[in-house]
C-alpha positions in Angstrom: -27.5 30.0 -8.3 -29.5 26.6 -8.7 -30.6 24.6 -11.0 -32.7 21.4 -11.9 -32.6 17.8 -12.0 -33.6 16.5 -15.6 -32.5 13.0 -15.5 -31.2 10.4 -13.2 -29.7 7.2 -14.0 -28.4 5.3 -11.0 -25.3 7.6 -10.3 -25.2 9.5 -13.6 -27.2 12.9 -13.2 -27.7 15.7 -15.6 -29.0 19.1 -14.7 -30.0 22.2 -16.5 -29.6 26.3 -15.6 -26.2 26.1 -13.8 -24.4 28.8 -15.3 -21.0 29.4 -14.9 -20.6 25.7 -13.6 -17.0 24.6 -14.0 -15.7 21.1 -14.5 -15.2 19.2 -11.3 -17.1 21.4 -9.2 -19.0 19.5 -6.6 -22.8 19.9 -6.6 -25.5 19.3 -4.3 -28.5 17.3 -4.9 -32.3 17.2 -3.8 -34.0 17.8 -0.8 -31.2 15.1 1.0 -28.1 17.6 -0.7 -26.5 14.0 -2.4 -23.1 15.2 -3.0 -21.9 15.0 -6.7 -19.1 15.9 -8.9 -19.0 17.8 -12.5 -17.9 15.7 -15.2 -19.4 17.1 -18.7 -20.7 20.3 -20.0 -22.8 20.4 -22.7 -24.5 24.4 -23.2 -27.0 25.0 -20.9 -27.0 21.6 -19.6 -23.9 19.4 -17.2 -23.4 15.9 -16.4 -23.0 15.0 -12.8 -21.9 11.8 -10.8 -23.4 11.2 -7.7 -21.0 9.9 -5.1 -24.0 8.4 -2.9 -26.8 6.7 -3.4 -29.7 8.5 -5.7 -32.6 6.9 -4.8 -35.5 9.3 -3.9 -34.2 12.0 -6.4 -36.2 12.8 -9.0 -36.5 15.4 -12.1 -37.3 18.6 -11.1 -35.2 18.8 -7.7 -32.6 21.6 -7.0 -29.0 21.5 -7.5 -27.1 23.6 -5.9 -23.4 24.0 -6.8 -20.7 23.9 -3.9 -17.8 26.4 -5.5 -15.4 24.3 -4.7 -14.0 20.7 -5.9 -13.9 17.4 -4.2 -11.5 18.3 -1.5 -10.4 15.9 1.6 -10.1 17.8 5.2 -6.8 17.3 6.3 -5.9 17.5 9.9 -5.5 16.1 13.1 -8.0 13.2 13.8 -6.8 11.3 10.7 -4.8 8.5 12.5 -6.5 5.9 14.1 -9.9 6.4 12.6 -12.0 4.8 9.5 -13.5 6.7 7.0 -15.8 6.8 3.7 -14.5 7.3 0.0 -15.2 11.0 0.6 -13.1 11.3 4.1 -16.6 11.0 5.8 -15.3 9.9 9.5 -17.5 6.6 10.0 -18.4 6.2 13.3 -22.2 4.7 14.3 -23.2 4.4 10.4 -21.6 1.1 9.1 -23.3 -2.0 10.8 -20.2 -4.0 10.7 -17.9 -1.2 12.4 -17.7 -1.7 15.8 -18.7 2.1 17.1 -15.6 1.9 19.9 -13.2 1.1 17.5 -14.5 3.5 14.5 -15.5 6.3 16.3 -15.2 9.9 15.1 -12.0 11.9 15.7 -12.4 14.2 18.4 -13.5 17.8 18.1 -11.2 19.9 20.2 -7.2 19.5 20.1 -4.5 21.0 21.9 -2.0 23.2 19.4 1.5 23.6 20.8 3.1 26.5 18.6 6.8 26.3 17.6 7.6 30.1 16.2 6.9 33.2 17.3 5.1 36.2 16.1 7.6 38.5 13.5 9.0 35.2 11.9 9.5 35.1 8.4 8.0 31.5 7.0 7.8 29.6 3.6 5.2 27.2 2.7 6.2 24.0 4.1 7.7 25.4 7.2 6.2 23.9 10.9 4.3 26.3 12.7 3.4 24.1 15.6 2.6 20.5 16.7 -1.2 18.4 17.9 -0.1 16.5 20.7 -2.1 13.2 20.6 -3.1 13.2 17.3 -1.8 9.7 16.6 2.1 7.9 17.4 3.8 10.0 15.0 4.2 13.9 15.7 1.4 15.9 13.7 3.1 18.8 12.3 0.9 22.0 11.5 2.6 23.5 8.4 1.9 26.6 6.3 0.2 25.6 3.6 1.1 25.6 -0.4 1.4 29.1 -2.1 1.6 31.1 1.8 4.9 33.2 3.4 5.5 35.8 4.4 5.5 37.4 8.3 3.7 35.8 10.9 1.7 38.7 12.6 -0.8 35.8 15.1 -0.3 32.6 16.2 -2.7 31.0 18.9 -1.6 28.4 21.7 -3.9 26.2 23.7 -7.1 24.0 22.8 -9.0 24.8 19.3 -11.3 23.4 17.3 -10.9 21.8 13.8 -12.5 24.6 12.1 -10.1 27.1 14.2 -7.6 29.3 12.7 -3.8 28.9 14.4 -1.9 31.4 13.3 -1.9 33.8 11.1 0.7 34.6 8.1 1.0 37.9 6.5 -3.1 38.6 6.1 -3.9 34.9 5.5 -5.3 33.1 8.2 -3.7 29.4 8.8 -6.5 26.7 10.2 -5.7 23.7 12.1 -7.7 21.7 9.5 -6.7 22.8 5.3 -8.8 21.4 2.8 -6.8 20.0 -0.5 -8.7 18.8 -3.3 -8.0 14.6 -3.6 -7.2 14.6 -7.1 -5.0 17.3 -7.4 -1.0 16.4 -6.1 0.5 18.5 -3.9 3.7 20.3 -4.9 6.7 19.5 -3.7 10.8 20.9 -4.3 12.2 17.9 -6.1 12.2 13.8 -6.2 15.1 12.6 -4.7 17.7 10.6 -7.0 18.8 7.8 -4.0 16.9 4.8 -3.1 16.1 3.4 0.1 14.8 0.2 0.9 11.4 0.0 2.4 11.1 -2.8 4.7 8.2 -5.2 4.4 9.3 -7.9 7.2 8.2 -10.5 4.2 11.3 -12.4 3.3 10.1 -13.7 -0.1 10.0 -9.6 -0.6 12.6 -8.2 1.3 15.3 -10.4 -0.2 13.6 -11.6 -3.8 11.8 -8.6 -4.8 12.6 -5.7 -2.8 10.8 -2.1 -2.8 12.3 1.1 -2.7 10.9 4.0 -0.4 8.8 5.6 -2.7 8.4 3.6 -5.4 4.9 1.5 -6.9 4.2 -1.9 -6.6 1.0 -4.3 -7.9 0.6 -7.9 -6.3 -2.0 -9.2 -9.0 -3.2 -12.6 -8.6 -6.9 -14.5 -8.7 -9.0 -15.1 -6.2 -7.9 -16.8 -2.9 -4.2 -16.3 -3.6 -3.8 -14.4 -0.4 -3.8 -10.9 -1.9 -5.5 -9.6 1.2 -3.8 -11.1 4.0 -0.3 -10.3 2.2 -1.3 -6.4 2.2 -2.1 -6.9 5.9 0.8 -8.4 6.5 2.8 -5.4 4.9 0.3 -2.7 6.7 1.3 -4.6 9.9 5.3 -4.6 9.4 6.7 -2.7 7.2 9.3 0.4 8.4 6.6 3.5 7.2 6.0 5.8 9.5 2.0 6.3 7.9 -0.1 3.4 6.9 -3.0 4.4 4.3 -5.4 1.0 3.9 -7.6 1.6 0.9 -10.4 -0.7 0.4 -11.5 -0.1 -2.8 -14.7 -2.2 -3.0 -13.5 -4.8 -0.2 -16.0 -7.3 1.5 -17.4 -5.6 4.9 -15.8 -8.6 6.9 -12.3 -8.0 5.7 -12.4 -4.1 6.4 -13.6 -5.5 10.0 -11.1 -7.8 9.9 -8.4 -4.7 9.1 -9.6 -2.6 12.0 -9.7 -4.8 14.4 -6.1 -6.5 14.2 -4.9 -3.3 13.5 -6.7 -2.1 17.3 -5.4 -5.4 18.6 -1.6 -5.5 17.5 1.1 -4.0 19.2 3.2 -2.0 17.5 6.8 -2.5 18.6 8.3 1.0 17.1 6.2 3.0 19.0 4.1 1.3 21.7 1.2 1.8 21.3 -1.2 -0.2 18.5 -0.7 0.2 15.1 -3.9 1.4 14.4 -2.3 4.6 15.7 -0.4 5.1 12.7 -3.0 3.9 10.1 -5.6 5.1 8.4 -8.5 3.4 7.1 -10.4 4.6 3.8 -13.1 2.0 3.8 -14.9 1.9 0.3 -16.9 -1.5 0.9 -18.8 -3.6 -2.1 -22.0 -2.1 -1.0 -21.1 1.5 -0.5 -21.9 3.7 -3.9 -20.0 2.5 -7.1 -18.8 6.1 -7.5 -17.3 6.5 -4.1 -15.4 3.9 -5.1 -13.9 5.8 -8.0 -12.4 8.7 -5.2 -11.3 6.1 -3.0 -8.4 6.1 -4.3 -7.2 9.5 -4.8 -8.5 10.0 -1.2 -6.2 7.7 0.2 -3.1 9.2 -1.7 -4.8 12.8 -1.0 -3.8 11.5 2.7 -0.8 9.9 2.2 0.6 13.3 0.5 -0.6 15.5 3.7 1.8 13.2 5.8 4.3 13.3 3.9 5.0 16.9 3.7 5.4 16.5 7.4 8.4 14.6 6.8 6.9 11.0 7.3 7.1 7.9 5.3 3.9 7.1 4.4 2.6 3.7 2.6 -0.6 3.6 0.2 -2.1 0.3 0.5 -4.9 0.2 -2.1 -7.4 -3.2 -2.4 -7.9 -3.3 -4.7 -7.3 -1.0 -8.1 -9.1 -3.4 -10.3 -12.4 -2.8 -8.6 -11.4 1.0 -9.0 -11.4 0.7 -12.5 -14.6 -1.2 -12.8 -16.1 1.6 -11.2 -14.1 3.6 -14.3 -15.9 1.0 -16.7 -19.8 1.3 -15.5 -19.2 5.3 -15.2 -17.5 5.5 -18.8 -20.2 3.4 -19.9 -23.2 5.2 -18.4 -21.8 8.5 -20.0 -21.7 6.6 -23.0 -18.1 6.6 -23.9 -16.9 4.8 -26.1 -15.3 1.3 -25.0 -12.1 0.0 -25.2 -10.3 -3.6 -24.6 -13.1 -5.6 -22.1 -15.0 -2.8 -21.7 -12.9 -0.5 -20.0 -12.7 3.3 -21.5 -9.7 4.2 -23.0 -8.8 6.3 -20.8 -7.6 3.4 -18.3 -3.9 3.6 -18.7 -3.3 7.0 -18.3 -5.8 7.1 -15.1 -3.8 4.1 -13.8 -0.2 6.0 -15.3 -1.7 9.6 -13.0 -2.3 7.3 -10.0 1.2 5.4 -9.8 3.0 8.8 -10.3 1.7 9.9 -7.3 4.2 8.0 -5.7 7.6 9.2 -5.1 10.5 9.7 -2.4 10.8 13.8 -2.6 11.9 16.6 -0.4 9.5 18.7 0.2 8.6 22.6 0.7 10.0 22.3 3.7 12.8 21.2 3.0 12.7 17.6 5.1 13.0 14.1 2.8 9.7 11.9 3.0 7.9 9.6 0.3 5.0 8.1 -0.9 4.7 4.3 -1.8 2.0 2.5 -3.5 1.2 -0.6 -3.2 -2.0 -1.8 -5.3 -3.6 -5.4 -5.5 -4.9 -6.2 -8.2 -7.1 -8.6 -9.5 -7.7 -9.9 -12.6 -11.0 -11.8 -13.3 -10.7 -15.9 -13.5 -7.0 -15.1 -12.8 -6.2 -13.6 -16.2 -3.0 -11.8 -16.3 -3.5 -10.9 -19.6 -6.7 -8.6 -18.7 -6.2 -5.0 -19.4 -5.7 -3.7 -16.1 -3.1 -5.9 -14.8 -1.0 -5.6 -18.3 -1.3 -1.6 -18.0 -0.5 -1.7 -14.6 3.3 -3.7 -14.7 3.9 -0.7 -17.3 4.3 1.7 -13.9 5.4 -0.3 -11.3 8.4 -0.8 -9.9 8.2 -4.2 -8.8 5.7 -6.8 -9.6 4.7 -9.4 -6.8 2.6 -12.0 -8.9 0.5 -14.3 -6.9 0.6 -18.1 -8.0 -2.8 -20.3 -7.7 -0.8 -23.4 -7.8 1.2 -21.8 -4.7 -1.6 -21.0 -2.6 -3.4 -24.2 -3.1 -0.3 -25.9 -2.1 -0.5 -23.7 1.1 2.6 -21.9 0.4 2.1 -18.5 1.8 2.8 -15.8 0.6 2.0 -17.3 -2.7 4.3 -15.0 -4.3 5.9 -16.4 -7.7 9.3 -16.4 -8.3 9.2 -17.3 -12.5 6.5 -13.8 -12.7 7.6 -11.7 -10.3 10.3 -8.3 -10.5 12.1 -5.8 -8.9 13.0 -3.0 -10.8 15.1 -1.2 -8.4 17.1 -4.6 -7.3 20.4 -2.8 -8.8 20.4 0.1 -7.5 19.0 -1.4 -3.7 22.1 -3.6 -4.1 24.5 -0.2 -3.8 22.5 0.4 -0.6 22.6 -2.2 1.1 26.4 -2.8 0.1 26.7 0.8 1.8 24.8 0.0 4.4 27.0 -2.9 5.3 25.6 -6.4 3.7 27.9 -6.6 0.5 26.8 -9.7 0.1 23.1 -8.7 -0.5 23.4 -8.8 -4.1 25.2 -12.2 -4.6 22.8 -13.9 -1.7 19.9 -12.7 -4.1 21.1 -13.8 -7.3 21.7 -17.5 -6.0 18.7 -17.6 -4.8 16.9 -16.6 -7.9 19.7 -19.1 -10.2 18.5 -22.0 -7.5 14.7 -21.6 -8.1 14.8 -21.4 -11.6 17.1 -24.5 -11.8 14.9 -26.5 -9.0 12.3 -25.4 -11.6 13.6 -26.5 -14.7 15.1 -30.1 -13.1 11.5 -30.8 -11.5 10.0 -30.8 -14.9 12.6 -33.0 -16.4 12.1 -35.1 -12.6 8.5 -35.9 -13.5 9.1 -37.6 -17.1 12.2 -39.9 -15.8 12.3 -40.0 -12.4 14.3 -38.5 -9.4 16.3 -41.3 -9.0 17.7 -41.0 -12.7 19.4 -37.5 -12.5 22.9 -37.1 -11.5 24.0 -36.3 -8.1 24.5 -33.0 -8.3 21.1 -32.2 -10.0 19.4 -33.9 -6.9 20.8 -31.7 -4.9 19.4 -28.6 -6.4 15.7 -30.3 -6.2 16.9 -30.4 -2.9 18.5 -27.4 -2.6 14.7 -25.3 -4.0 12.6 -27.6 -1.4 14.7 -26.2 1.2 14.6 -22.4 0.2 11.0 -22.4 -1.0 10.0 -24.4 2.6 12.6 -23.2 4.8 13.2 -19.5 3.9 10.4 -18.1 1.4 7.7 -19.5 2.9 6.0 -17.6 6.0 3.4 -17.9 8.8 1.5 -14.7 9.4 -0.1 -16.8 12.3 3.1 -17.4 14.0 4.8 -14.8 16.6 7.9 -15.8 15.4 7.3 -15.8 11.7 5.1 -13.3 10.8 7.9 -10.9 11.0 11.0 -11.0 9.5 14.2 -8.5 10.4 16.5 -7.7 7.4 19.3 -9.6 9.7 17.4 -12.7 10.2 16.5 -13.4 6.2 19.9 -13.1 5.2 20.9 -15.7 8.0 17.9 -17.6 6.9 19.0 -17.3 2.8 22.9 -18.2 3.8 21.5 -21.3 6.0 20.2 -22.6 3.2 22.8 -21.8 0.3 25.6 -23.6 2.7 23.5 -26.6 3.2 23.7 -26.6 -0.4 26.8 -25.8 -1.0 27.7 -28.7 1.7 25.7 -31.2 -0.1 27.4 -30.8 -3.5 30.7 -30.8 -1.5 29.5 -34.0 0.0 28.6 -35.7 -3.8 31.9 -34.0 -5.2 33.1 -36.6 -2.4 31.8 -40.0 -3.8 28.8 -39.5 -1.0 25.7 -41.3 -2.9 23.0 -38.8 -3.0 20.4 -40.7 -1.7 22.3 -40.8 1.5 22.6 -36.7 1.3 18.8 -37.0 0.7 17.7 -38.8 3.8 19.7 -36.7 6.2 17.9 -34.7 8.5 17.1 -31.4 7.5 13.9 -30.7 9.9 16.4 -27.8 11.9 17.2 -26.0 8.8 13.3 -26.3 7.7 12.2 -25.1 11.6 14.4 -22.4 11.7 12.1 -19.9 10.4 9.6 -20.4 13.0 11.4 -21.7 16.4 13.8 -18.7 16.4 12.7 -15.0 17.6 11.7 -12.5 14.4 15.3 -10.6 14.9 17.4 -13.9 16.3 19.8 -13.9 13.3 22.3 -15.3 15.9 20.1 -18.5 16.6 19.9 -19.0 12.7 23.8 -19.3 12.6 23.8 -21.4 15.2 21.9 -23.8 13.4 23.7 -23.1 10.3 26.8 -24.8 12.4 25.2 -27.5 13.5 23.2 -28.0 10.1 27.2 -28.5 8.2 28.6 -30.2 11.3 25.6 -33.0 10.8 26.8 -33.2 6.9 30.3 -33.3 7.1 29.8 -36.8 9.4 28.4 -38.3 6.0 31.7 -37.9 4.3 
């Protein structure tokens, strides 16, 4: 069955005598088969959106329709490469791309089966392992809605399109195609939280993130959005990093890739790029492509997490997703809501967050999906619509502060904007886990800022040198923990990272310094002689001890009090 082009505008195509087309079928175009998706039916006549560029198509070509929706192919080869907005490997096509470092997964893998022939399996259930497919063990599994007996099961090297094994009559490939907006199922979400790790302090110990949960870091331009999602794809405990650039600069993808290829990664190895995948969606790729991005990168995320991995969705960022939501909506001519957008945009941006979750899946093992989206907000507006829809379905908010970053405090994250849903119940954990201090540490941290805050206000109408004592102490007190503890070098070896241990030591440095110092005015010290002491090792402790040298940071913390109990 085909049918005909009637009109073309930009991405937006309609076509007429496609019978029995189905919504979100995929459909090819033209003489060049452009590749679009099924979005309204109207009689005899359906509304298309092209997911690549349309130029050279014209009324009258074919369209043919695929029988099938837009569906990622999932399998070994995923790890380590680059790809399009469709899952398109890119290897040679992309200028910028150096071809060594993007090029395409290979064709031929090694299966190494793990049951036997006359084994009774479930969906979810491992039928074998691809050696070599990346630094974390690529599981074949049976896929959704399969069990039964397995009657075949091959061994040996196969390619993509091969079958492995085969369960009842249905034949299991090493490659399964899932369509990328569709979730796949799983048993049940899990009611525990676990931390997940960022090796940011200003995070880990202000505003921490559970396993599984959804995050935004909104904030306007050249408040380090960017660089603090690299930091996180660089560091953080996941097992699977998914980097979505969602209408991303071609020089910062590049960038991605190649400190990715460069950086050692210390869990495994080998480079983190092994454990990463890239969905590159650049400014000048199709506006359309842009759109699937994003559920192509959770599509991904999903398939590694049913292996029982912990995989991380880092999507930069959502607010040029939903422009691409915007010029669509408006094309089709829907009607337009708050700046623009379609009405629709909360719930797209409420079925995107949900995606995420810590679950146990069909298999039975535990694994999660986290999100974490940038967002950002034209002029720096956080009261644009897709910034104030988004806090409604995250779990934490990490707001970006221009005032921060143009004071060159990185990462510019805000402590008066920013939350942590899940602070509570992470607080149980990490009391478990051995740190039942956690929760205090982070509460007189937060009580510190906001008083710093509020006494640098009053500071700049009557002076410093008018407030009590005591009050000095805490302006004090927040230049220390915003300079020496919050604040991070992503260009220093021994900053970038941060171990769990090494912030606390960092956080208690500074809160008994503090603690010293009002000790020392409770004395009859004058406070301008607590002010001129030397606190240059408590500020350099950050950076001239190792990234998991908690021990050195107590050390200091000694000699720091030793130094201020010789003013009393």
């Amino acid at each position: 069955m085909t049918g005909r082009v009637v009109r073309v505008s930009g991405p937006l195509v309609e076509v007429e005598g496609l019978d029995g087309l189905s919504m979100l079928e995929l459909v090819a175009l033209g003489p060049q088969r452009i590749s679009a998706e099924t979005v309204a039916l109207r009689g005899a006549r359906a509304t298309l959106q092209a997911y690549e560029y349309t130029g050279g198509l014209k009324v009258g070509d074919l369209a043919e329709p695929a029988g099938a929706r837009l569906s990622g192919h999932l399998g070994p080869g995923l790890l380590g490469h680059a790809f399009d907005g469709l899952l398109r490997p890119l290897s040679a096509a992309p200028l910028w791309l150096d071809p060594e470092r993007a090029a395409a997964p290979p064709a031929e893998w090694e299966f190494v089966p793990s049951i036997a022939v006359g084994t009774e399996v479930a969906a979810g259930d491992i039928l074998g392992t691809v050696p070599g497919a990346g630094s974390v063990e690529h599981r074949v599994l049976v896929p959704p809605g399969v069990a039964g007996t397995v009657t075949w099961v091959g061994a040996g090297t196969v390619r993509a399109a091969d079958p492995v094994a085969r369960v009842g009559t249905t034949e299991v490939g090493l490659v399964e195609r899932w369509p990328i907006r569709e979730p796949r199922p799983f048993r049940e979400r899990t009611h525990g939280v676990v931390p997940l790790h960022t090796g940011q302090r200003v995070l880990d110990l202000l505003y921490p993130l559970a396993r599984g949960a959804a995050a935004a870091v909104p904030g306007g331009f050249g408040t380090g959005k960017t660089m603090l999602l690299q930091q996180i794809a660089k560091w953080c405990d996941a097992d699977v990093i998914v980097y979505v650039g969602c209408g991303e600069r071609g020089n910062e993808m590049a960038d991605v890739l190649d400190s990715l290829a460069d950086l050692k990664d210390e869990r495994t190895g080998g480079t983190l790029i092994e454990r990463t995948v890239i969905i590159a969606n650049t400014s000048n790729m199709p506006m359309m492509a842009r759109e699937s991005s994003i559920h192509t990168g959770i599509c991904v995320a999903e398939y590694y997490r049913d292996m029982g991995h912990d995989a991380v969705v880092i999507a930069d960022s959502t607010s040029r997703w939903a422009e691409a939501l915007r010029e669509f909506a408006n094309r089709f001519g829907e009607l337009p809501a708050e700046e623009g957008y379609p009405a629709s945009l909360a719930s797209e941006l409420a079925a995107f967050y949900q995606r995420a979750g810590r679950v146990t899946t069909l298999g039975g093992r535990t694994a999660s999906v986290t999100v974490i989206g940038a967002v950002s907000p034209p002029g720096g507006d956080m009261t644009e619509p897709v910034t104030t829809d988004t806090q409604r379905f995250v779990r934490a908010l990490w707001l970006l502060d221009r005032d921060l970053a143009y004071a060159r405090h990185y990462p510019a994250v805000s402590w008066t904007g920013s939350f942590a849903r899940d602070a509570e119940a992470l607080a149980v954990w990490h009391a478990a886990a051995g740190d039942p201090s956690w929760a205090r540490r982070r509460a007189r941290a937060a009580a510190l800022l906001a008083e710093a805050d509020r006494l640098a206000d009053l500071a700049e109408i009557i002076g410093t040198s008018s407030l009590p004592g005591h009050e000095r102490v805490v302006l004090l007190g927040g230049r220390l923990l915003r300079d020496g503890v919050l604040m991070q070098n992503a260009l220093s070896a021994n900053d970038a990272f941060c171990s769990a241990a090494k912030g606390a030591a960092l956080l208690d440095l500074v809160l008994d310094v503090v603690d010293a110092c009002q000790h020392l005015i409770e004395r009859g010290v004058p406070a301008t002689l607590v002010e001129r002491a030397d606190f240059g090792p408590v500020l350099r402790a950050r950076e001239e001890t190792g990234p998991d040298d908690a021990g050195a940071v107590a050390s200091r913390r000694d000699a720091a009090l030793g130094a201020l109990e010789e003013l009393a």
